[in-house]
C-alpha positions, -999 to +999 in steps of 0.1 A: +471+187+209+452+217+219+427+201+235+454+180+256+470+214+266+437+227+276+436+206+304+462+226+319+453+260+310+418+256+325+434+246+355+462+270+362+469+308+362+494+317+336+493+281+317+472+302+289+500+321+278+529+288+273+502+271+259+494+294+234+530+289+223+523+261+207+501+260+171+485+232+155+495+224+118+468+197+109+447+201+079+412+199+081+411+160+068+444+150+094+421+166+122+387+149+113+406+114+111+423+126+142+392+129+164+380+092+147+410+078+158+403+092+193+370+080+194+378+043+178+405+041+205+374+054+238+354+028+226+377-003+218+366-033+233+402-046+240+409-041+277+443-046+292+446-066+322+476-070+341+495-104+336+501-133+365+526-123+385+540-130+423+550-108+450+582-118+469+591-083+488+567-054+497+566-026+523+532-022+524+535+005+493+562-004+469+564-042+460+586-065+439+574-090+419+583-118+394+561-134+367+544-163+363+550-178+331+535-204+306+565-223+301+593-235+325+627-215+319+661-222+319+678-192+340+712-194+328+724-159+343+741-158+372+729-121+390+692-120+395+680-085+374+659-057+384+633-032+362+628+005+383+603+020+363+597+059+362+573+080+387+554+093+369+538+062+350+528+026+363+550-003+364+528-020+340+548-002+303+575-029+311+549-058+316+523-048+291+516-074+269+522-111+266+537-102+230+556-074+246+567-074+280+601-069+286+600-083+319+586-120+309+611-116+275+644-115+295+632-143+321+622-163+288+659-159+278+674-170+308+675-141+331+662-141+364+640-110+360+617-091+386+595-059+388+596-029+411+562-012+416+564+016+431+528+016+447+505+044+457+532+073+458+508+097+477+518+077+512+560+086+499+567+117+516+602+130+501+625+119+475+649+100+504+624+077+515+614+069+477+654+062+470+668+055+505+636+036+517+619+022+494+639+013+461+674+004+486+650-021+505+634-034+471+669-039+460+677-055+492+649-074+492+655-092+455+694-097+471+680-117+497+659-137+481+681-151+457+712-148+478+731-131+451+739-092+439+715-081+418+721-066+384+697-033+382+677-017+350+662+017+357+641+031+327+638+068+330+634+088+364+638+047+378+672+056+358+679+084+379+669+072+411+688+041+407+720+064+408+708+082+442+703+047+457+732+030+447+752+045+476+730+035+501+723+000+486+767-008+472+765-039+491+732-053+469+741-039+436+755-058+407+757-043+374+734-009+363+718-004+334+703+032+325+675+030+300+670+067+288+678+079+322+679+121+325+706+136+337+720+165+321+692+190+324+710+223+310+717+203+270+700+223+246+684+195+225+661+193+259+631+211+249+612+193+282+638+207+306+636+244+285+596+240+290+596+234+327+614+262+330+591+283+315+564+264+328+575+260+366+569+296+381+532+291+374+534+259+381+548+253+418+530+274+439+498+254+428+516+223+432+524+235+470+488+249+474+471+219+459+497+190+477+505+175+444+513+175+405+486+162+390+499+138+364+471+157+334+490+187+337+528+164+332+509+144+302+498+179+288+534+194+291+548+159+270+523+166+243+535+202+238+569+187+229+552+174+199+516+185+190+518+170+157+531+140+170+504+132+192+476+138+164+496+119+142+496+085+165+457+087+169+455+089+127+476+060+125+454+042+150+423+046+128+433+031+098+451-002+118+433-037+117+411-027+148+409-068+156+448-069+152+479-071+179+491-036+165+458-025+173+454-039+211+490-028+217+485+007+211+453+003+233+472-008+256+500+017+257+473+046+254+454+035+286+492+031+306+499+065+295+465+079+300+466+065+337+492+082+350+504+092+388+501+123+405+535+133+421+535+143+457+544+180+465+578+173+480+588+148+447+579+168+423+597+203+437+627+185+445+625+169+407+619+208+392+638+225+412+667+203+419+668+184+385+654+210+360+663+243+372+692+238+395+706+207+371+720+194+402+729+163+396+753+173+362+770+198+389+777+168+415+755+190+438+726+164+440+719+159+482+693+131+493+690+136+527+719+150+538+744+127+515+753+144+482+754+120+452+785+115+444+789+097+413+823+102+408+834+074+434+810+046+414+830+017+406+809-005+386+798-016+350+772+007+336+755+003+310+740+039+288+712+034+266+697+068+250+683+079+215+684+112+195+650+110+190+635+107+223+619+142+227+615+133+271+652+125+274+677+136+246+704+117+240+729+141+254+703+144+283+708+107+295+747+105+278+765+131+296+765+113+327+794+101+316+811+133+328+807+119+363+817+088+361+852+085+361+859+052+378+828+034+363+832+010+333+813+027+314+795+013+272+772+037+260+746+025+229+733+055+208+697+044+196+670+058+174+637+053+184+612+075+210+611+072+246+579+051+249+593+031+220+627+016+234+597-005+259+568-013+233+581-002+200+579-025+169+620-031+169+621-028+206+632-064+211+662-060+185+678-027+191+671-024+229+664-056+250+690-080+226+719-057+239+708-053+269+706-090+271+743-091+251+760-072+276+743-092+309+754-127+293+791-114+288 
């Protein structure tokens, strides 16, 4: 959207020029029903609040907690399980609904399930307190509650950082799950990793200058993946049932992704430089701290599941991780929906979070 990638240009040197790169296609009838459907979403009266839960492990940023349900359950599992969201979004996509949270659906069906936030990231220095700090403890934390290894879901850059940690935390960790994880930044389906590249020289001296990345300029840099795309969604919106629980859903979704966090200088160069640019961690060159990540001694079961049409994370992006992971027991599921929409998407609870469940139960 060109208004979306305005934000950025207005705001950094050089931006003008990648974002003129990208041309909208909308006819004059898509556009006016576009700009209705942004409207009719700015002044919905639905208003998402976030759902009972309870803490049971915090540092006094990050916390843990489980929800507070309805009904009584029966948990039949035997490992507790954990949900590492991204960065660069609130915890609240995999707790966003009462008709679509992943985290109250797997405790209704007998899994022991609990939340990482990850908390105001502006007090998280560097990358190795996030993973060594903050997401081992977490982990640590859940392990001692429930006096049990704990089976671990990481959706996204949670994905990624789940792999960094799970040296430092062997002891805690069950099973892994990686939920459209990125990892292989150098693919050629990625158009995101081939757009930070172009995007980053511009882009990180401002985000040293200014102390952060400010999360308008990520959200602008997603929507130039597919301009279309993110007209089309608000066209949709304006011919749902405004009163219906398609309707509030999208709301929903749209205020999680419209509230998104800034990243902190150091996280956010090590992520472009390390991840994007250098594609460290496909080499086996990935340090935190001083420890390289080696994946290549992981003996586990992992669980893959990536799409070919998520435009964030490509299939082969989150897939080839398999390269390093010789020793791991490794099933990989090859889906077809978008990034967003393995969380909240209409067959979500079918193609993603009944095989997820499949594999935890066996």
């Amino acid at each position: 959207m060109a208004v979306h990638l305005g934000m950025a240009s207005a705001n950094v040197s050089g931006i003008q020029g990648y974002a003129s790169n990208f041309k909208s296609s909308l006819s004059e009838h898509d556009a006016v029903q576009m700009v209705r459907g942004i409207k009719m979403y700015q002044q919905h009266s639905f208003s998402s609040a976030d759902l009972p839960s309870e803490e049971i492990w915090s540092d006094g940023v990050a916390s843990v907690r489980k929800p507070v349900l309805k009904n009584e359950t029966n948990i039949t599992a035997k490992h507790p399980f954990l949900l590492i969201p991204s960065l660069i979004n609130k915890a609240n996509i995999l707790d966003i609904s009462e008709e679509r949270s992943m985290l109250r659906w797997f405790n209704e069906n007998g899994i022991e399930t609990y939340l990482l936030d990850w908390g105001d990231l502006s007090k998280t220095s560097n990358i190795e307190i996030l993973i060594k700090t903050t997401l081992c403890e977490a982990i640590r934390g859940v392990s001692e509650v429930t006096d049990s290894k704990v089976d671990v879901l990481g959706y996204c850059m949670g994905g990624t950082m789940l792999m960094g940690a799970h040296i430092f935390a062997l002891e805690h960790i069950g099973r892994m799950i990686l939920l459209a994880a990125p990892w292989d930044f150098n693919v050629t389906s990625s158009s995101l990793a081939r757009n930070v590249r172009i995007w980053s020289p511009a882009v990180l001296p401002v985000i040293a200058q200014r102390g952060h990345l400010p999360s308008d300029w990520v959200q602008a840099l997603f929507a130039s993946l597919d301009p279309n795309g993110s007209a089309q969604k608000f066209i949709k919106f304006a011919s749902m049932d405004q009163s219906g629980s398609d309707a509030k859903l999208f709301v929903a979704v749209e205020d999680w992704l419209n509230d998104g966090v800034d990243l902190p200088k150091d996280i956010a160069q090590h992520c472009i430089q390390d991840w994007f640019i250098d594609n460290a961690l496909a080499l086996g060159r990935w340090r935190v701290g001083d420890e390289i990540i080696n994946t290549e001694e992981i003996d586990a079961q992992i669980l893959i599941l990536a799409s070919n049409n998520d435009r964030l994370v490509p299939f082969e992006c989150a897939a080839n991780i398999t390269n390093n992971l010789s020793f791991a027991s490794v099933k990989v599921i090859e889906l077809d929906c978008g990034h967003v929409g393995l969380i909240v998407g209409r067959n979500a609870v079918e193609t993603v979070w009944q095989p997820i469940l499949n594999w935890l139960e066996k």
